[in-house]
C-alpha positions, -999 to +999 in steps of 0.1 A: +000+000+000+027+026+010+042+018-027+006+030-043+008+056-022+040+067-033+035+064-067+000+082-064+024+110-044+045+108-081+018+109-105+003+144-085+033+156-087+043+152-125+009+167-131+016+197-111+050+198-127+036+193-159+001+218-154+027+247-139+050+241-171+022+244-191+008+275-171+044+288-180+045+282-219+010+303-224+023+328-201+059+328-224+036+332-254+016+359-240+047+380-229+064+376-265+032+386-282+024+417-261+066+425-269+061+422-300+031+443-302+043+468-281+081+472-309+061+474-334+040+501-321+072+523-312+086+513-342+057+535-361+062+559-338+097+564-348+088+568-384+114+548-399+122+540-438+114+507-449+144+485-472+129+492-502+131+531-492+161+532-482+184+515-508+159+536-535+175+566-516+209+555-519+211+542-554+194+584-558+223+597-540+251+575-562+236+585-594+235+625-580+273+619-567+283+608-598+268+635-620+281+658-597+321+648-602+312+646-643+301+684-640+332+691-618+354+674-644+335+694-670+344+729-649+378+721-646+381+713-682+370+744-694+381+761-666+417+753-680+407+757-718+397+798-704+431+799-689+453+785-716+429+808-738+438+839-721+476+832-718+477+831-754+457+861-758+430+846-775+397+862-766+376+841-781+356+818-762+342+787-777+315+776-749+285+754-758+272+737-730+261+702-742+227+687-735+225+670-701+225+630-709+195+614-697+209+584-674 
């Protein structure tokens, strides 16, 4: 009898073990969606750019970068045809601004 009882004593027990774990796991769940509600909430706040957004933005900014170091090779180029023109007394200037290409 005191073996039943015993092993009644272990059964209760692995099934408050095993209700508590369980009690545990939904409250884990619960926490990690509230969390995760709770980011993404402050993460609208914040206003932030999405991927997409973003490298749009940058592949903007290489393109302007690069026109911008074309149109300062440009200036210097003529820059130093104006010079060599006026050291050799030449007046004449012979500046036609080509068309912007359309990249």
């Amino acid at each position: 009898m005191l073996m039943q009882t015993e092993n009644k004593l272990f059964d209760d027990f692995a099934r408050l073990a095993g209700g508590a774990f369980n009690a545990f796991g939904a409250l884990k769940s619960e926490l990690e969606a509230q969390m995760r509600q709770h980011m993404e909430t402050l993460l609208a706040k914040m206003k932030l750019v999405t991927r997409e957004e973003f490298d749009a933005m940058q592949a903007m900014l290489t393109k302007a970068r690069e026109e911008q170091a074309a149109l300062a090779a440009r200036v210097a180029a003529l820059e130093l045809d104006a010079s060599s023109s006026n050291e050799s007394g030449d007046q004449r200037h012979n500046f036609r601004p080509s068309e912007p290409s359309e990249s």
